[in-house]
One Martini backbone bead per residue (centre of mass of N, CA, C, O) as a GRO file, in nm:
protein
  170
    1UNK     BB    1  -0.047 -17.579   3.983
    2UNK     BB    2  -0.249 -17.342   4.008
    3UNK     BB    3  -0.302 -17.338   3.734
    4UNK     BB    4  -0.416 -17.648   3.707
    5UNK     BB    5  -0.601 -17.648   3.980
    6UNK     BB    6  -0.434 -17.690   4.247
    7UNK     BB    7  -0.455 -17.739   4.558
    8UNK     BB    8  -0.281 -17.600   4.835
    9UNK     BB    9  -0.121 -17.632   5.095
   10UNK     BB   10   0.099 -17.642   5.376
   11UNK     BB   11   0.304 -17.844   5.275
   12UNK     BB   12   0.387 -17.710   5.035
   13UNK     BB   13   0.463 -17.428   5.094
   14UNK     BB   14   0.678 -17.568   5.301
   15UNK     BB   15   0.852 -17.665   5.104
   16UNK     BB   16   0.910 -17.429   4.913
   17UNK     BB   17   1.018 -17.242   5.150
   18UNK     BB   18   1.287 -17.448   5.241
   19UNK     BB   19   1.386 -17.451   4.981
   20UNK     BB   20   1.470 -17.150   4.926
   21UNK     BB   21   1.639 -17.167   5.211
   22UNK     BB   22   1.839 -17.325   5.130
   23UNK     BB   23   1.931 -17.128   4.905
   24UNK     BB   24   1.939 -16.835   5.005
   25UNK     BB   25   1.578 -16.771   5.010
   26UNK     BB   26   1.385 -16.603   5.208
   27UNK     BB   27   1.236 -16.392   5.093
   28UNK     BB   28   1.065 -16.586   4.887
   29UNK     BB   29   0.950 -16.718   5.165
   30UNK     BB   30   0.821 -16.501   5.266
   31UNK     BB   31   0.623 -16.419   5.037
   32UNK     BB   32   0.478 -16.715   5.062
   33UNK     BB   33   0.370 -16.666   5.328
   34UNK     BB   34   0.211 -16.429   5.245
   35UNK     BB   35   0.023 -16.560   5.044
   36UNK     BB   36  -0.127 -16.826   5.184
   37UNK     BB   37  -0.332 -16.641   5.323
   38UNK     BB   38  -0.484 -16.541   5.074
   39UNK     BB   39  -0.552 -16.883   5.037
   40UNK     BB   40  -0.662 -17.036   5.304
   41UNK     BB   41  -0.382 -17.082   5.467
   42UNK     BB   42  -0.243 -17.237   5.753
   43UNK     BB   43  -0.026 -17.226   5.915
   44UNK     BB   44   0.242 -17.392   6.100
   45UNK     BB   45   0.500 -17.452   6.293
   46UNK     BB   46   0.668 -17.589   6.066
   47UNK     BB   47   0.581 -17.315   5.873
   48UNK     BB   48   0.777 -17.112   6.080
   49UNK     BB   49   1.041 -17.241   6.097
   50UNK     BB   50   1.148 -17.213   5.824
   51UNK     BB   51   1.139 -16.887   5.838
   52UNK     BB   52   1.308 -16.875   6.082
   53UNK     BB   53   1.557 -17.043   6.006
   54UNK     BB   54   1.605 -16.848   5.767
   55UNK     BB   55   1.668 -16.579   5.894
   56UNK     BB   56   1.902 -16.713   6.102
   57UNK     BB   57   2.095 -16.812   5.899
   58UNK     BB   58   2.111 -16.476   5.774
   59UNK     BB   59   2.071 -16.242   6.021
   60UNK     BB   60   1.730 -16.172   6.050
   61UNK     BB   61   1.610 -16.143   6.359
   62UNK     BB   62   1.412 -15.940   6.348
   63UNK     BB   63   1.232 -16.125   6.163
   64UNK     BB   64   1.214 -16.367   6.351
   65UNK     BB   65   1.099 -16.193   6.587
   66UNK     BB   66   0.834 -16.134   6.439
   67UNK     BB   67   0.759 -16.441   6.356
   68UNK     BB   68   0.754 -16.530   6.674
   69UNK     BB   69   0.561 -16.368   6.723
   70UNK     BB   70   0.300 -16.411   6.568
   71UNK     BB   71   0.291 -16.682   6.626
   72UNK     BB   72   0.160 -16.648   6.893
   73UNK     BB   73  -0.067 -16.469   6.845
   74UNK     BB   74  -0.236 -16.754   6.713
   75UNK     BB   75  -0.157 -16.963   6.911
   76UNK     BB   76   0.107 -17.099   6.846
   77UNK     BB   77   0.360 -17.344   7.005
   78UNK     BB   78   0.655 -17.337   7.019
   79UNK     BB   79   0.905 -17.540   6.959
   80UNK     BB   80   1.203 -17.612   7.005
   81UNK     BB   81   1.303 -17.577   6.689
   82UNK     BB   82   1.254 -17.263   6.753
   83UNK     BB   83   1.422 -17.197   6.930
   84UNK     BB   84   1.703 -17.299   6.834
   85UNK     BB   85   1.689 -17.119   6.590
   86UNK     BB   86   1.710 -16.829   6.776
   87UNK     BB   87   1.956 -16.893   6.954
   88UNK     BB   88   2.159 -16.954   6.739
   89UNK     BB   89   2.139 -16.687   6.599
   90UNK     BB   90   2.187 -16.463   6.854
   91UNK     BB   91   2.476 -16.610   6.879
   92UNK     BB   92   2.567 -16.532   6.589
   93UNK     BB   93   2.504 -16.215   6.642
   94UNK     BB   94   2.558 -16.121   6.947
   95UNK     BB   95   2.296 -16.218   7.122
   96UNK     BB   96   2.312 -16.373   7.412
   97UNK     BB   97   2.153 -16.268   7.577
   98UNK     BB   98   1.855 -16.316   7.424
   99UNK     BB   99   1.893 -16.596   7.449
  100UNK     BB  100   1.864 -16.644   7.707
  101UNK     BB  101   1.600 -16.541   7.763
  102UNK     BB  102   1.463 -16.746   7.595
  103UNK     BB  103   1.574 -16.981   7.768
  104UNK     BB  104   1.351 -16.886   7.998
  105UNK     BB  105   1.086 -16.878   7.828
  106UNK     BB  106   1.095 -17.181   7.766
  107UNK     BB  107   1.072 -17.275   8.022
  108UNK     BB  108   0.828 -17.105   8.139
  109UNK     BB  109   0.646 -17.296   7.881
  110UNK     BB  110   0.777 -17.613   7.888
  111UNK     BB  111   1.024 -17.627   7.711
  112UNK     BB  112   1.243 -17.819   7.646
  113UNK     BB  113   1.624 -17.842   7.635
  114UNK     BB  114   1.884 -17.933   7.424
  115UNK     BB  115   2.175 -17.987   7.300
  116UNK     BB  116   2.130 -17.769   7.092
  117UNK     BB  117   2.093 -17.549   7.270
  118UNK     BB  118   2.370 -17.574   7.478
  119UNK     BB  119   2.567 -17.564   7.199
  120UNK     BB  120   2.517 -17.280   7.123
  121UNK     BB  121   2.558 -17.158   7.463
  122UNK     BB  122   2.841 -17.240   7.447
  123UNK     BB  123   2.981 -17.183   7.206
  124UNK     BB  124   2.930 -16.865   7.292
  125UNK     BB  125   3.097 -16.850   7.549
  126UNK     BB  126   3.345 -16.910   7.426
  127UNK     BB  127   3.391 -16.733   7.190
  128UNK     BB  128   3.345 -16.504   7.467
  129UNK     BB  129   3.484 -16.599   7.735
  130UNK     BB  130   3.283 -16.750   7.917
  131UNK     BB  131   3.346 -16.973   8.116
  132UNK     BB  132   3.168 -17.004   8.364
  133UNK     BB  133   2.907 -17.011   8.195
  134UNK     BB  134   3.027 -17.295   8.039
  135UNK     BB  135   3.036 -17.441   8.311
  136UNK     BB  136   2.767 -17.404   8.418
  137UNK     BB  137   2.603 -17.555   8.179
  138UNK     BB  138   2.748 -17.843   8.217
  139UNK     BB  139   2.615 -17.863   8.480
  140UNK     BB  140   2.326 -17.860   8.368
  141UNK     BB  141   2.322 -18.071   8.152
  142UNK     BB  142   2.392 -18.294   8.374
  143UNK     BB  143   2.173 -18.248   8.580
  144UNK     BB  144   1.959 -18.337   8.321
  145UNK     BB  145   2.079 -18.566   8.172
  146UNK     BB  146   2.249 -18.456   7.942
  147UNK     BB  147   2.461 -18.527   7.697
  148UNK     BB  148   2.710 -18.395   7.581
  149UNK     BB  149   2.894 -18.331   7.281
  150UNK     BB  150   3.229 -18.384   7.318
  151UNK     BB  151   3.353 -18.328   7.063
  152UNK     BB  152   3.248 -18.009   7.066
  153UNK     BB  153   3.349 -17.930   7.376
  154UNK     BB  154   3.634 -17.978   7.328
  155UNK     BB  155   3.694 -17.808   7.058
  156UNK     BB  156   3.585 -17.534   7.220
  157UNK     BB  157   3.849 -17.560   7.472
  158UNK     BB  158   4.050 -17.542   7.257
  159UNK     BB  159   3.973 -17.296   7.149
  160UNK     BB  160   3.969 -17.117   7.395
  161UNK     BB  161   4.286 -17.207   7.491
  162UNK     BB  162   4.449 -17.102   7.224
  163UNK     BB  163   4.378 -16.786   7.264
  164UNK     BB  164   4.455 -16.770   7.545
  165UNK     BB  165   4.777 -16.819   7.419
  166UNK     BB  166   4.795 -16.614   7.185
  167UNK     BB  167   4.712 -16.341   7.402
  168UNK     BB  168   4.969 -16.388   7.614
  169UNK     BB  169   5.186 -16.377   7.324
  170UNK     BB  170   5.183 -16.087   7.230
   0.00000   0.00000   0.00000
């Protein structure tokens, strides 16, 4: 297209980036992030958003809140879908005290948390037994009025009763 003299906006930019992270080339999607500025092409929060869930879904946090600093300095304000891919990154990671605190700057900056977000965070607290704190979620997000995903939450109770079966029993 280039070649062709077709100018890129930051939407081509952002789907080529996209395609790249589907099939987990999420570097050759950051150097493409990093080529379209030299091109007068400026981000938006969705072509932010797409190398940042490209470097969580492979587990390579560092560089996603790199690149969520980098977003913030620019003055752009993240959206949930940012936060929510941060969070879920960061639970997979085993970062999880770090997903909380994402978890208070979003509320501080007035960004909603949704059931995407609170499902990471449920999700997580299951998976390392703490079950507390998966209580204390679950009545945080119905006094939110927010639906928790039931067939989930069951999924997830139901597993870490197995396990906590299973440890029992050794």
């Amino acid at each position: 297209m280039v070649k062709q003299g077709i100018k890129l906006n930051v939407v081509t930019y952002t789907s080529l980036m996209d395609e790249y992270c589907l099939v987990n080339e999420v570097n050759n999607a950051n150097v493409i992030f990093n080529t379209k500025a030299q091109r007068g092409v400026i981000p938006d929060v969705h072509c932010y958003n797409v190398v940042i869930n490209g470097f969580c879904k492979i587990k390579m946090m560092d560089e996603a809140m790199d690149l969520f600093e980098e977003m913030q300095s620019t003055k752009l304000i993240p959206s949930t879908v940012t936060y929510n891919s941060l969070i879920d990154g960061l639970c997979k990671s085993e970062k999880i005290s770090h997903a909380w605190e994402l978890l208070d700057q979003m509320h501080d900056r007035g960004q909603l948390a949704n059931v995407i977000t609170y499902n990471s965070l449920l999700h997580a607290s299951c998976k390392n037994h703490h079950v507390g704190e998966a209580i204390a979620l679950v009545k945080k997000i119905k006094d939110q009025g927010i639906r928790p995903d039931v067939s989930h939450t069951i999924h997830l109770w139901m597993d870490f009763a197995n396990k906590e079966d299973l440890r029992k029993h050794k």
